[in-house]
CHARMM internal coordinates of N, CA and C (Angstrom, degrees):
IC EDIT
DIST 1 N 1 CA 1.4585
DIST 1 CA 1 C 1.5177
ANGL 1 N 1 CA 1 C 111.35
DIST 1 C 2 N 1.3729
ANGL 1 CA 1 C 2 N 125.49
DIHE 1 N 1 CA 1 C 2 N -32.93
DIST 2 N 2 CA 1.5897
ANGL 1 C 2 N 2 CA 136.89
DIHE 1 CA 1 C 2 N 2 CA 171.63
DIST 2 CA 2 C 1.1914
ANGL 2 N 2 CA 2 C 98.98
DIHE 1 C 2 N 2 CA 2 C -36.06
DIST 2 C 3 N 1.7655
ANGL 2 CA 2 C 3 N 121.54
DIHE 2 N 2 CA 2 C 3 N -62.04
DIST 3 N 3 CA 1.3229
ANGL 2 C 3 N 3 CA 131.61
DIHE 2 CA 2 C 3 N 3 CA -149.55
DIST 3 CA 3 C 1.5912
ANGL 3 N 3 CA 3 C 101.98
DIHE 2 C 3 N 3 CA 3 C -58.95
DIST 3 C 4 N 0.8713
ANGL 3 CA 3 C 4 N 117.19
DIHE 3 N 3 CA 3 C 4 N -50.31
DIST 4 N 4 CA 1.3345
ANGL 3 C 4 N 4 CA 138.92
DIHE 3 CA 3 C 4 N 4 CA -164.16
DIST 4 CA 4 C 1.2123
ANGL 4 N 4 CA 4 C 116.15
DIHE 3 C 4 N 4 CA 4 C -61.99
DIST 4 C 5 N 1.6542
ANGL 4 CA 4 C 5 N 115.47
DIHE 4 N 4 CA 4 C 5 N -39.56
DIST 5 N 5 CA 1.1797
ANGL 4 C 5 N 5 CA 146.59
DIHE 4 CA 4 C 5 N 5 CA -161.09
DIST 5 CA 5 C 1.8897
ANGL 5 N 5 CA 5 C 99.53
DIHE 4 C 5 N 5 CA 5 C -79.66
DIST 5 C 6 N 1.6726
ANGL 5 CA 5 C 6 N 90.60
DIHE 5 N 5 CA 5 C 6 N -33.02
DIST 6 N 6 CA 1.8241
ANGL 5 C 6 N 6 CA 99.63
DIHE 5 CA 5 C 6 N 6 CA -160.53
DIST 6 CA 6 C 1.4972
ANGL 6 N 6 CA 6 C 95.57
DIHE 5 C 6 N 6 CA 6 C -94.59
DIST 6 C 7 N 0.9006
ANGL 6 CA 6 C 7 N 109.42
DIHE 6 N 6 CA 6 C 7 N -15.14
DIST 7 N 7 CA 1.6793
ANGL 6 C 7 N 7 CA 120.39
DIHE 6 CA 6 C 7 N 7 CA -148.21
DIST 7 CA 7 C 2.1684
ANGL 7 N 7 CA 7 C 86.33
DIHE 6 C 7 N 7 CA 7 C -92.02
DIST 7 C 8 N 1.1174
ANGL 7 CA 7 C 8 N 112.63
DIHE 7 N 7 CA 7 C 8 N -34.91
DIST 8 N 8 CA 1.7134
ANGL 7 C 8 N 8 CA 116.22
DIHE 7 CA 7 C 8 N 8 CA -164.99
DIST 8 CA 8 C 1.7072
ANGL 8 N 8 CA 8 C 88.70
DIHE 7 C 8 N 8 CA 8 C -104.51
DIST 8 C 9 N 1.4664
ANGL 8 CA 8 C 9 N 130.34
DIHE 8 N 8 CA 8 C 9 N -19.65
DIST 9 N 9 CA 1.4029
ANGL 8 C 9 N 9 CA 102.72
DIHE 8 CA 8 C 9 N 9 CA 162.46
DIST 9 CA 9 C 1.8832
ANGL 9 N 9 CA 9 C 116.73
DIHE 8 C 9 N 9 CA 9 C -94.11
DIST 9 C 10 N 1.7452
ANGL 9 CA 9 C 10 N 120.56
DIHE 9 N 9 CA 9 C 10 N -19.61
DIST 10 N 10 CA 1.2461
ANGL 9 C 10 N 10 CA 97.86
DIHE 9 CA 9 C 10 N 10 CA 145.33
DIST 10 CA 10 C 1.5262
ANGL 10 N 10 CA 10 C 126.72
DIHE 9 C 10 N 10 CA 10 C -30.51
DIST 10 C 11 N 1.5733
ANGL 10 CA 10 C 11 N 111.55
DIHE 10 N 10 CA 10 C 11 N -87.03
DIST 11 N 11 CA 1.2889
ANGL 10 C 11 N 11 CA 130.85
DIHE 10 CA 10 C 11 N 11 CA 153.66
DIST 11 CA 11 C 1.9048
ANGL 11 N 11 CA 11 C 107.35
DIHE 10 C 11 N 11 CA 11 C 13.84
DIST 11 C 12 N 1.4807
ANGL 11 CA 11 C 12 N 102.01
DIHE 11 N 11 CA 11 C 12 N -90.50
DIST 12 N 12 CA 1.6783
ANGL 11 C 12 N 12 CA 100.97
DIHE 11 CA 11 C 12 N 12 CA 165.01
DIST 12 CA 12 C 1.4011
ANGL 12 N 12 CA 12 C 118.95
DIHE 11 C 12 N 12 CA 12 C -53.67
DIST 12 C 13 N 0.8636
ANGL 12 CA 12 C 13 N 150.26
DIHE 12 N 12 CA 12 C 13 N -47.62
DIST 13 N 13 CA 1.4759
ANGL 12 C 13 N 13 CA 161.02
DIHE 12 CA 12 C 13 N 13 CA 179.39
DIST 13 CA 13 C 1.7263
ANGL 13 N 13 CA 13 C 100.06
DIHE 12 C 13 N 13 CA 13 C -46.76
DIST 13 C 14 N 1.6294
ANGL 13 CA 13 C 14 N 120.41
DIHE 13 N 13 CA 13 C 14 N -70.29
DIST 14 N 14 CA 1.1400
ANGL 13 C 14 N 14 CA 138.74
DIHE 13 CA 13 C 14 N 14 CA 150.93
DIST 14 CA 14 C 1.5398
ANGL 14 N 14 CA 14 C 115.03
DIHE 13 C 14 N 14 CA 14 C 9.45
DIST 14 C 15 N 1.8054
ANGL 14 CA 14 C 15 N 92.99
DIHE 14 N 14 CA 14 C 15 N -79.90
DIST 15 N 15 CA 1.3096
ANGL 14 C 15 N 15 CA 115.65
DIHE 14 CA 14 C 15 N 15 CA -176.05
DIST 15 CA 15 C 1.0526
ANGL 15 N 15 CA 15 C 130.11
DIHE 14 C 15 N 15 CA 15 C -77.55
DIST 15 C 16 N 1.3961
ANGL 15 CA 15 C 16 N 123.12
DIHE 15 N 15 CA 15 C 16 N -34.88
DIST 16 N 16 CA 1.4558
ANGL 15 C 16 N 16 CA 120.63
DIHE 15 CA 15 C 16 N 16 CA -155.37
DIST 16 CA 16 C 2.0877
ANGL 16 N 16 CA 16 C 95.28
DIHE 15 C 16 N 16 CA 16 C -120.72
DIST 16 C 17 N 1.6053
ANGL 16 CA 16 C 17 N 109.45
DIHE 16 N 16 CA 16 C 17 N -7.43
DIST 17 N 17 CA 1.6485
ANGL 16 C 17 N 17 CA 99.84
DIHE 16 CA 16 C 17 N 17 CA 163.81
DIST 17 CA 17 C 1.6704
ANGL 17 N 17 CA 17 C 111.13
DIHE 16 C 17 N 17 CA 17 C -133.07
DIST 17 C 18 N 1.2566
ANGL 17 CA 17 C 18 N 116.20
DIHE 17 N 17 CA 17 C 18 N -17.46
DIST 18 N 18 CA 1.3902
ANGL 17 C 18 N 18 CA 101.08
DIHE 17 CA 17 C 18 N 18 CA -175.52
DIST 18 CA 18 C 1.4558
ANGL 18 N 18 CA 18 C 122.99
DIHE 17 C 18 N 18 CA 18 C -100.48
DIST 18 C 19 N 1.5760
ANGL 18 CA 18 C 19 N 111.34
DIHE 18 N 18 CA 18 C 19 N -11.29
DIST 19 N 19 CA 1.7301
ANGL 18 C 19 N 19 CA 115.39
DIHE 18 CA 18 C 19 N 19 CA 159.25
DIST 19 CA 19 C 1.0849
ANGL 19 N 19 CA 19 C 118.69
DIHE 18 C 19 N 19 CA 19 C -57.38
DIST 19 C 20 N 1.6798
ANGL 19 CA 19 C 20 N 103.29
DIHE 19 N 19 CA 19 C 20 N -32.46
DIST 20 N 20 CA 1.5331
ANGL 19 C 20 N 20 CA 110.46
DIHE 19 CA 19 C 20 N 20 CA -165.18
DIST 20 CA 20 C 2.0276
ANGL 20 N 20 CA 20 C 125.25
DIHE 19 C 20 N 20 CA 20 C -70.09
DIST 20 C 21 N 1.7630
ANGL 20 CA 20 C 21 N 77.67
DIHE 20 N 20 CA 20 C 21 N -44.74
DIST 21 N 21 CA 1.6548
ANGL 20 C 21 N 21 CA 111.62
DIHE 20 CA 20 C 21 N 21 CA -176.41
DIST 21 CA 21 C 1.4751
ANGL 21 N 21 CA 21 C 97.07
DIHE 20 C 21 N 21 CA 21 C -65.60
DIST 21 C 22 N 1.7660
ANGL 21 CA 21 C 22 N 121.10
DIHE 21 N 21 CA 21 C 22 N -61.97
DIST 22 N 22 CA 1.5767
ANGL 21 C 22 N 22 CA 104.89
DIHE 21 CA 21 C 22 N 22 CA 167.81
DIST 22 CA 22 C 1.2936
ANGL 22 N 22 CA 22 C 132.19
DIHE 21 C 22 N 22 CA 22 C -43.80
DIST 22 C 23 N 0.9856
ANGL 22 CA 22 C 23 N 115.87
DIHE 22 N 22 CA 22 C 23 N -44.15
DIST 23 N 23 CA 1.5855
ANGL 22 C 23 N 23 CA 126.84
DIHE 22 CA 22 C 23 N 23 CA -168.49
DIST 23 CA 23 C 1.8281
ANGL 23 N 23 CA 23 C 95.70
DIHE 22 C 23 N 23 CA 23 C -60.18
DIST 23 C 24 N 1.2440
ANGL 23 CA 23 C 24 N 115.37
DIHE 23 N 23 CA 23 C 24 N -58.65
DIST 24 N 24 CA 1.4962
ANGL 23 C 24 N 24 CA 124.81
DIHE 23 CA 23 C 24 N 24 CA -164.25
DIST 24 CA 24 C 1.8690
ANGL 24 N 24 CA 24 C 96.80
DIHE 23 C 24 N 24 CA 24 C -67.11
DIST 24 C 25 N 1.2223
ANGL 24 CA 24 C 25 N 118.30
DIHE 24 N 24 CA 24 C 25 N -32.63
DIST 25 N 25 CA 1.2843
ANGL 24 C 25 N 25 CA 111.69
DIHE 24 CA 24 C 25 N 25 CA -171.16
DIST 25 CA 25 C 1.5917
ANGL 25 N 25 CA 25 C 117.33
DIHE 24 C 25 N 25 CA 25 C -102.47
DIST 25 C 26 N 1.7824
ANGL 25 CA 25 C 26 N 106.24
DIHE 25 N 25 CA 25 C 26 N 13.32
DIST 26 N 26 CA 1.2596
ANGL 25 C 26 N 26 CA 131.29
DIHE 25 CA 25 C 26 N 26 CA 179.76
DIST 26 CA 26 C 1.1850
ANGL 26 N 26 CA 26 C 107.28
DIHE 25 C 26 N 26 CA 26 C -122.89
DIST 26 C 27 N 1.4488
ANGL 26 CA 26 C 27 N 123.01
DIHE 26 N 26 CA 26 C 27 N 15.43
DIST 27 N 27 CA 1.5324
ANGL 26 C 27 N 27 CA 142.07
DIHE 26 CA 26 C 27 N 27 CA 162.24
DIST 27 CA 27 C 1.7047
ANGL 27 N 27 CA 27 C 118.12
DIHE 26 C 27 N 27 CA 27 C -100.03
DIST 27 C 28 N 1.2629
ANGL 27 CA 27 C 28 N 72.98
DIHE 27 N 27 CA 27 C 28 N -57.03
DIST 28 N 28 CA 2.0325
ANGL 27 C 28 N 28 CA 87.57
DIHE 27 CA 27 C 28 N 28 CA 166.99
DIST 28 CA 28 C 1.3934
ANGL 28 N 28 CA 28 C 127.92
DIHE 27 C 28 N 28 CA 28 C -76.41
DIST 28 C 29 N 1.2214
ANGL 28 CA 28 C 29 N 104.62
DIHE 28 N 28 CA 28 C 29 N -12.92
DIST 29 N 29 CA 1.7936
ANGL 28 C 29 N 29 CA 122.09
DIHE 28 CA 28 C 29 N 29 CA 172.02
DIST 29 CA 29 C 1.4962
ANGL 29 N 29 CA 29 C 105.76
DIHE 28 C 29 N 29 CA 29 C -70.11
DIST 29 C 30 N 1.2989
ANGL 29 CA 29 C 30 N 114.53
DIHE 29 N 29 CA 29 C 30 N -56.10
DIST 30 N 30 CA 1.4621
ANGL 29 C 30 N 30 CA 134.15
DIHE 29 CA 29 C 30 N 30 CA -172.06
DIST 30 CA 30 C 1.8709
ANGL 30 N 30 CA 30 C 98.32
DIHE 29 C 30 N 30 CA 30 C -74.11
DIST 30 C 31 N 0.8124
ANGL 30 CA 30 C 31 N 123.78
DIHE 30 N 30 CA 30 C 31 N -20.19
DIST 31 N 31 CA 1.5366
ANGL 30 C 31 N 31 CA 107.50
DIHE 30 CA 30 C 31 N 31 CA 178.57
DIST 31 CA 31 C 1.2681
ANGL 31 N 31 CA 31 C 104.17
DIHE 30 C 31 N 31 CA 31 C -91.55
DIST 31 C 32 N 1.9107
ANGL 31 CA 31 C 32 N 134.63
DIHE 31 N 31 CA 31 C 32 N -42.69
DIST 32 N 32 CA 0.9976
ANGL 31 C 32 N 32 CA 138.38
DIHE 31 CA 31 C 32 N 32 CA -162.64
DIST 32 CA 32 C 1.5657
ANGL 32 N 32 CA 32 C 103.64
DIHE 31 C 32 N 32 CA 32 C -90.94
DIST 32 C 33 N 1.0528
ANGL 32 CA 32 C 33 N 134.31
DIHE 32 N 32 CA 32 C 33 N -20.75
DIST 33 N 33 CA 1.3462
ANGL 32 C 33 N 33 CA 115.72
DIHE 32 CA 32 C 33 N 33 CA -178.10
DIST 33 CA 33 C 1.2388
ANGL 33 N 33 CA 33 C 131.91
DIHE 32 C 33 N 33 CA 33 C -59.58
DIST 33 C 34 N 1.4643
ANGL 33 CA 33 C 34 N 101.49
DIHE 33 N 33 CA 33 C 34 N -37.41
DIST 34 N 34 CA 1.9635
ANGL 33 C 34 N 34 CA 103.21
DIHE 33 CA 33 C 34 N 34 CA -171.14
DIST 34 CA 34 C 1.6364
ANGL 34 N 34 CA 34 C 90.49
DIHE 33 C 34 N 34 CA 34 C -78.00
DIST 34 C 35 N 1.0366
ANGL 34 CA 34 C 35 N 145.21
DIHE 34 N 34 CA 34 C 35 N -6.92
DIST 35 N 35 CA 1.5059
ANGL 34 C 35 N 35 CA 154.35
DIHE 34 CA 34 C 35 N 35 CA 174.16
DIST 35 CA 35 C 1.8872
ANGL 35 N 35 CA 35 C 103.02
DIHE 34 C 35 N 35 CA 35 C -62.92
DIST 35 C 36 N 1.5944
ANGL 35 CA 35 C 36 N 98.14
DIHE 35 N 35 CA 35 C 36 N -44.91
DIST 36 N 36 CA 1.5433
ANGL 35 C 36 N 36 CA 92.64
DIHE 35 CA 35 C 36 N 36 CA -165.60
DIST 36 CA 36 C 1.2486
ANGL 36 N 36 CA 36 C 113.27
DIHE 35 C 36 N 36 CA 36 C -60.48
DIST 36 C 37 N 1.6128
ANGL 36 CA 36 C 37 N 127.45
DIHE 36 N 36 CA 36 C 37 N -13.64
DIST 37 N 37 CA 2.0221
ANGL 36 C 37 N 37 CA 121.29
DIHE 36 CA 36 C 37 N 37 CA -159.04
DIST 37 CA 37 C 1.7267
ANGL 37 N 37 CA 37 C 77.40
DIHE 36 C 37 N 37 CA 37 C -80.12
DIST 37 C 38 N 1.3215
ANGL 37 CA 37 C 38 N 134.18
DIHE 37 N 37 CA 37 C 38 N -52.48
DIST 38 N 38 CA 1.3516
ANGL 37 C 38 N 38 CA 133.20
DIHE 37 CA 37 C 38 N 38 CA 175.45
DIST 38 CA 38 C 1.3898
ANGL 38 N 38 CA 38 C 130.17
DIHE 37 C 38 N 38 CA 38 C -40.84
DIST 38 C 39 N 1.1495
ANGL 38 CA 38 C 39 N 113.10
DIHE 38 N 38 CA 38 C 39 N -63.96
DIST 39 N 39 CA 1.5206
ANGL 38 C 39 N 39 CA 125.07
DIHE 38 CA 38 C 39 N 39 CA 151.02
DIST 39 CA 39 C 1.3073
ANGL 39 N 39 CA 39 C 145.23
DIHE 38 C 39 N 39 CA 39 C -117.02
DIST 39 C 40 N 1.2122
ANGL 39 CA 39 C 40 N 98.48
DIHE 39 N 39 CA 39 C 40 N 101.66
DIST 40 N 40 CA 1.5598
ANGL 39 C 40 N 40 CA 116.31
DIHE 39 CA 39 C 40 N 40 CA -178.36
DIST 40 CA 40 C 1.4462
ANGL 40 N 40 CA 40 C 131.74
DIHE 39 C 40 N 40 CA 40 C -17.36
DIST 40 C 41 N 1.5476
ANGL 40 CA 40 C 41 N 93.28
DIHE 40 N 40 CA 40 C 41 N -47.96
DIST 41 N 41 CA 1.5311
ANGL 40 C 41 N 41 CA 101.74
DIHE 40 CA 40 C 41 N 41 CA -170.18
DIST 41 CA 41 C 1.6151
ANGL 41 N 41 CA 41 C 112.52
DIHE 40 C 41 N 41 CA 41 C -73.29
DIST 41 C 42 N 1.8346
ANGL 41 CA 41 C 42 N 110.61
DIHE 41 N 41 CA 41 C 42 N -19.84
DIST 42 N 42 CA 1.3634
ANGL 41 C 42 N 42 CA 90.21
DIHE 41 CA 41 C 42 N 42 CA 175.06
DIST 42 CA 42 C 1.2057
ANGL 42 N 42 CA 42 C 122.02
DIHE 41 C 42 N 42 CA 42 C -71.74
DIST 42 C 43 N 1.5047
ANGL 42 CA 42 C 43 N 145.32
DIHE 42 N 42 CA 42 C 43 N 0.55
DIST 43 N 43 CA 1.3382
ANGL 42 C 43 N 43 CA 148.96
DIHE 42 CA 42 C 43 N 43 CA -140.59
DIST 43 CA 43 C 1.8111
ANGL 43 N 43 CA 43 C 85.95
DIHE 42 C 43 N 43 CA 43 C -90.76
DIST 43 C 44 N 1.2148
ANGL 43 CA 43 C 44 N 124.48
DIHE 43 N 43 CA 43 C 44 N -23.94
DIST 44 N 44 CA 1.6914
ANGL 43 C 44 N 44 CA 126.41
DIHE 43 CA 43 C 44 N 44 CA -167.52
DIST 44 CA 44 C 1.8490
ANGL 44 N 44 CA 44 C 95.40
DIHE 43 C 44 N 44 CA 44 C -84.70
DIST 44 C 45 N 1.5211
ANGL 44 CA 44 C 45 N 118.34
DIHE 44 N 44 CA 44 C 45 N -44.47
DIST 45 N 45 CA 1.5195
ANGL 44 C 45 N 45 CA 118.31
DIHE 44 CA 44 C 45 N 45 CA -175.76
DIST 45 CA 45 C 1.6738
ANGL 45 N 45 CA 45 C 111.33
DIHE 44 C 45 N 45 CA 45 C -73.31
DIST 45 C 46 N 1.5184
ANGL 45 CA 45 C 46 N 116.88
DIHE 45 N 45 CA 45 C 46 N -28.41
DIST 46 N 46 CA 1.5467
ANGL 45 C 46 N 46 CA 130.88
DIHE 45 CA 45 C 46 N 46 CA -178.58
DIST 46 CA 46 C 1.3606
ANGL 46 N 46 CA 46 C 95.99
DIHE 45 C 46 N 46 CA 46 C -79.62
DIST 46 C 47 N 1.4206
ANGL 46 CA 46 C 47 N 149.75
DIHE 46 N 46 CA 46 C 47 N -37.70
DIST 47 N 47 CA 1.1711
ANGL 46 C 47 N 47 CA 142.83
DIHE 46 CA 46 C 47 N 47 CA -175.35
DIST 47 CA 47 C 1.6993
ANGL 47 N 47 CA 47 C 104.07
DIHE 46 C 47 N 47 CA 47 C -73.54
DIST 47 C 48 N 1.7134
ANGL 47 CA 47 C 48 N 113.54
DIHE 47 N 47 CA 47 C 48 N -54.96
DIST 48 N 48 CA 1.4710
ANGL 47 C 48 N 48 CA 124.10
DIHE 47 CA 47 C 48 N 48 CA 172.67
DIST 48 CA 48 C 1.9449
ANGL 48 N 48 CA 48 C 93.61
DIHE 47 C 48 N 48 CA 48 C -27.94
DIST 48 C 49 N 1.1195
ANGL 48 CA 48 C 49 N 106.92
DIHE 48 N 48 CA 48 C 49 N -60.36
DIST 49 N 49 CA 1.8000
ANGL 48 C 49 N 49 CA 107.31
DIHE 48 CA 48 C 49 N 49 CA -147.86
DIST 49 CA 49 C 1.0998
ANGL 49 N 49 CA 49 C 87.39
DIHE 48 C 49 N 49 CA 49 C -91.44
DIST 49 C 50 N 1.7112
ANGL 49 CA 49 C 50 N 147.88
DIHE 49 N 49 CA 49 C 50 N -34.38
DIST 50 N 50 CA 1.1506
ANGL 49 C 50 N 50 CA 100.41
DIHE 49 CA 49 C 50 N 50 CA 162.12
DIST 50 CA 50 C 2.0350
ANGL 50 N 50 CA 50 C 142.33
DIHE 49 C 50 N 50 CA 50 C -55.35
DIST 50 C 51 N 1.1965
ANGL 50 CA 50 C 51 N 78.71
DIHE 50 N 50 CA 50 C 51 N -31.07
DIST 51 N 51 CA 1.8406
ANGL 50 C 51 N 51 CA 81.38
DIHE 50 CA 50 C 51 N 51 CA -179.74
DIST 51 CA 51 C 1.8453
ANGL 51 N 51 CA 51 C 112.30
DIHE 50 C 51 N 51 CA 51 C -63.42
DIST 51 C 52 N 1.7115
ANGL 51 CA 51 C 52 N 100.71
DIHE 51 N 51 CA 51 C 52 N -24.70
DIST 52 N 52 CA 1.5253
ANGL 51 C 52 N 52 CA 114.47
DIHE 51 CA 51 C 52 N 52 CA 179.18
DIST 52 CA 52 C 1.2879
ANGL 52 N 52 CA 52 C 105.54
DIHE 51 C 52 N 52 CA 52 C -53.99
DIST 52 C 53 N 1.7703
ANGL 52 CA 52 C 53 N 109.82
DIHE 52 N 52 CA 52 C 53 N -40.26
DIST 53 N 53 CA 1.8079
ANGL 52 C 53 N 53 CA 123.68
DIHE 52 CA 52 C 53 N 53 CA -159.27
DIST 53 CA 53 C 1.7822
ANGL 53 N 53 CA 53 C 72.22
DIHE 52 C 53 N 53 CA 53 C -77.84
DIST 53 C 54 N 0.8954
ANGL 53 CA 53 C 54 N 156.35
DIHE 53 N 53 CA 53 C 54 N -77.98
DIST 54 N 54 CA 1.8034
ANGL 53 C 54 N 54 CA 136.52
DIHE 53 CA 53 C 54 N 54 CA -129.06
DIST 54 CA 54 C 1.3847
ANGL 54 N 54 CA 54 C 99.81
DIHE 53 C 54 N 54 CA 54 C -99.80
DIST 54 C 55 N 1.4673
ANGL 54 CA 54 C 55 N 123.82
DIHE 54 N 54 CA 54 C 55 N 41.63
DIST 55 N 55 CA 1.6513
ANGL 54 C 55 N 55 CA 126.65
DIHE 54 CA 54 C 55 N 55 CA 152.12
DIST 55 CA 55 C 1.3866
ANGL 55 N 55 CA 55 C 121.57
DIHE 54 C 55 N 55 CA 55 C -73.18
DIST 55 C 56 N 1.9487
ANGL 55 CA 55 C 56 N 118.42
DIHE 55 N 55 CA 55 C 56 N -28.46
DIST 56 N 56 CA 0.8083
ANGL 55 C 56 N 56 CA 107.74
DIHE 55 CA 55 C 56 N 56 CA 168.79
DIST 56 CA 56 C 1.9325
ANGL 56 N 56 CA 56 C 129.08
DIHE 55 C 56 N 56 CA 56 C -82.64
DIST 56 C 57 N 1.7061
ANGL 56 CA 56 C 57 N 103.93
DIHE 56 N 56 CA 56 C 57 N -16.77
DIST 57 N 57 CA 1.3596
ANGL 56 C 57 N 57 CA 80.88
DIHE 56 CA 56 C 57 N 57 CA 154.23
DIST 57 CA 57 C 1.5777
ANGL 57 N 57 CA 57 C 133.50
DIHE 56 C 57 N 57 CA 57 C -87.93
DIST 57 C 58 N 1.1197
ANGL 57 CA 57 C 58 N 109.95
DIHE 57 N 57 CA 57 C 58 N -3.98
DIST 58 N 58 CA 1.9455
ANGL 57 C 58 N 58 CA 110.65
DIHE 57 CA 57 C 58 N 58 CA 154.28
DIST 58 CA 58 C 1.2650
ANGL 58 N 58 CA 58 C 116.36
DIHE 57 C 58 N 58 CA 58 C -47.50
DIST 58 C 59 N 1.4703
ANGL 58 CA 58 C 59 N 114.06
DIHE 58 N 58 CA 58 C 59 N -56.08
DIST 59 N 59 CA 1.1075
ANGL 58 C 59 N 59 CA 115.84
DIHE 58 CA 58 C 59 N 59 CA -176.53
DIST 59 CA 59 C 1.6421
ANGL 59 N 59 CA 59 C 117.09
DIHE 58 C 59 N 59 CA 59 C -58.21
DIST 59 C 60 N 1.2828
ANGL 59 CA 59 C 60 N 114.99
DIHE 59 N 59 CA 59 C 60 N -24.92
DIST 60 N 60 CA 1.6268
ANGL 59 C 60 N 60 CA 121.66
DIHE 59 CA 59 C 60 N 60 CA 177.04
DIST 60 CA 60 C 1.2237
ANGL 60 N 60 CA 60 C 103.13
DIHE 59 C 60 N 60 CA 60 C -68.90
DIST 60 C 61 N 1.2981
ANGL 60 CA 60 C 61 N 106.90
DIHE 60 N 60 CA 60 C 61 N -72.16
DIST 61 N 61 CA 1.6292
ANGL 60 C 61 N 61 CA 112.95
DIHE 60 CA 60 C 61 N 61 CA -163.40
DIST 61 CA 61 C 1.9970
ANGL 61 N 61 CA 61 C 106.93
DIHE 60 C 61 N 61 CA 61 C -40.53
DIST 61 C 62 N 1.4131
ANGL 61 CA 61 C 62 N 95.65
DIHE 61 N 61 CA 61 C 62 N -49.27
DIST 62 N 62 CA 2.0077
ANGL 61 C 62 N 62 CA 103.19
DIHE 61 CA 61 C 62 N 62 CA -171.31
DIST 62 CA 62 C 1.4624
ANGL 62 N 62 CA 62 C 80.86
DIHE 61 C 62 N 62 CA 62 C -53.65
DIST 62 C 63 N 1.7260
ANGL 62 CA 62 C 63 N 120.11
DIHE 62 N 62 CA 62 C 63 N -78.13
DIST 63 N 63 CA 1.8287
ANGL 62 C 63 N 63 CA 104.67
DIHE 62 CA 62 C 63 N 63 CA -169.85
DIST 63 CA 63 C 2.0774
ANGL 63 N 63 CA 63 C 122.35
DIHE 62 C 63 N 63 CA 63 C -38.80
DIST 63 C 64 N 1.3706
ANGL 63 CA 63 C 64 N 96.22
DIHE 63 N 63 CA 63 C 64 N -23.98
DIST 64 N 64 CA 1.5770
ANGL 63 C 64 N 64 CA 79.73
DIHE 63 CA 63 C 64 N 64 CA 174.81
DIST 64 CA 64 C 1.3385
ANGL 64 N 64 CA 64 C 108.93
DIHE 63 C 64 N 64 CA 64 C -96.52
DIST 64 C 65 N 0.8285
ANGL 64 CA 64 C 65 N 125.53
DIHE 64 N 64 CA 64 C 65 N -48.44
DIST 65 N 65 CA 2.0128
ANGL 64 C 65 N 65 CA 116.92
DIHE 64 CA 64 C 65 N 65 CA 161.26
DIST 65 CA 65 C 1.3292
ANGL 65 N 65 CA 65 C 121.19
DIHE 64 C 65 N 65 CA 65 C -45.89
DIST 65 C 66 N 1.5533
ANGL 65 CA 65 C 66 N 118.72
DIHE 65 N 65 CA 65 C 66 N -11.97
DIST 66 N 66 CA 1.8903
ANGL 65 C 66 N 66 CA 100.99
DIHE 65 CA 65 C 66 N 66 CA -160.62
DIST 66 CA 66 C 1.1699
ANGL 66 N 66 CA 66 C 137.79
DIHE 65 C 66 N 66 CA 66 C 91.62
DIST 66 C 67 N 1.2449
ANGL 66 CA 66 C 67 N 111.08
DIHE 66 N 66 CA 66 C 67 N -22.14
DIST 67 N 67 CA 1.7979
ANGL 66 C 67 N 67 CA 136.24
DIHE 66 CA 66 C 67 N 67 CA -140.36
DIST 67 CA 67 C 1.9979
ANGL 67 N 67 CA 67 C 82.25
DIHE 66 C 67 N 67 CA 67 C -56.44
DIST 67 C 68 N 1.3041
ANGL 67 CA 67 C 68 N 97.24
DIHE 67 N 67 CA 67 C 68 N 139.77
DIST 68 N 68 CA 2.0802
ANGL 67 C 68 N 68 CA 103.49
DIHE 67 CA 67 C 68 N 68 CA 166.61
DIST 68 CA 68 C 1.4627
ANGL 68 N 68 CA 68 C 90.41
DIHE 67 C 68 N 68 CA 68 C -88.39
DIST 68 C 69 N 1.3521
ANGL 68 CA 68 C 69 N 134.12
DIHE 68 N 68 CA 68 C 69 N -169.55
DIST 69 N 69 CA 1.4288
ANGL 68 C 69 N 69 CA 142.49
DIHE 68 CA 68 C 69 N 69 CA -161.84
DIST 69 CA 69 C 1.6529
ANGL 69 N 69 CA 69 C 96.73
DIHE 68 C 69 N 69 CA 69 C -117.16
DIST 69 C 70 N 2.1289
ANGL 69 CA 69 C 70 N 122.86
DIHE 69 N 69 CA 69 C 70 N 44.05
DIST 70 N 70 CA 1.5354
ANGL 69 C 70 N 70 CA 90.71
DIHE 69 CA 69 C 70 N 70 CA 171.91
DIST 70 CA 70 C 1.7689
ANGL 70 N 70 CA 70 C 89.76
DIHE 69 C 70 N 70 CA 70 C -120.21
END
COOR INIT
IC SEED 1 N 1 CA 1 C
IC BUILD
């Protein structure tokens, strides 16, 4: 019953924070990138937001496994 339990608050989690957080950090990805051949140092903040953009498939995979949050 846990699984199930973890699996429908992924699910919320999913929906209502990690579409959101990608989307916003898949806005700022796209402005800063052609920036990085210029400056170097953003290539460390464009990598940060990319991994931000694939939270929402974390969030899938934990809802299809169950996973609790330890």
């Amino acid at each position: 019953m846990g699984n199930v339990l973890f699996s429908i608050i992924w699910l919320v989690i999913l929906i209502f924070i990690g579409f959101w957080i990608a989307g916003l950090a898949a806005g700022i990805y796209i402005l800063l990138i052609p920036f990085t051949v210029c400056i170097e140092p953003l290539s460390g903040l464009t990598d940060f937001l990319l991994s931000v953009i694939q939270f929402p498939r974390y969030c899938a995979q934990a809802m299809v496994d169950g996973k609790g949050f330890n």
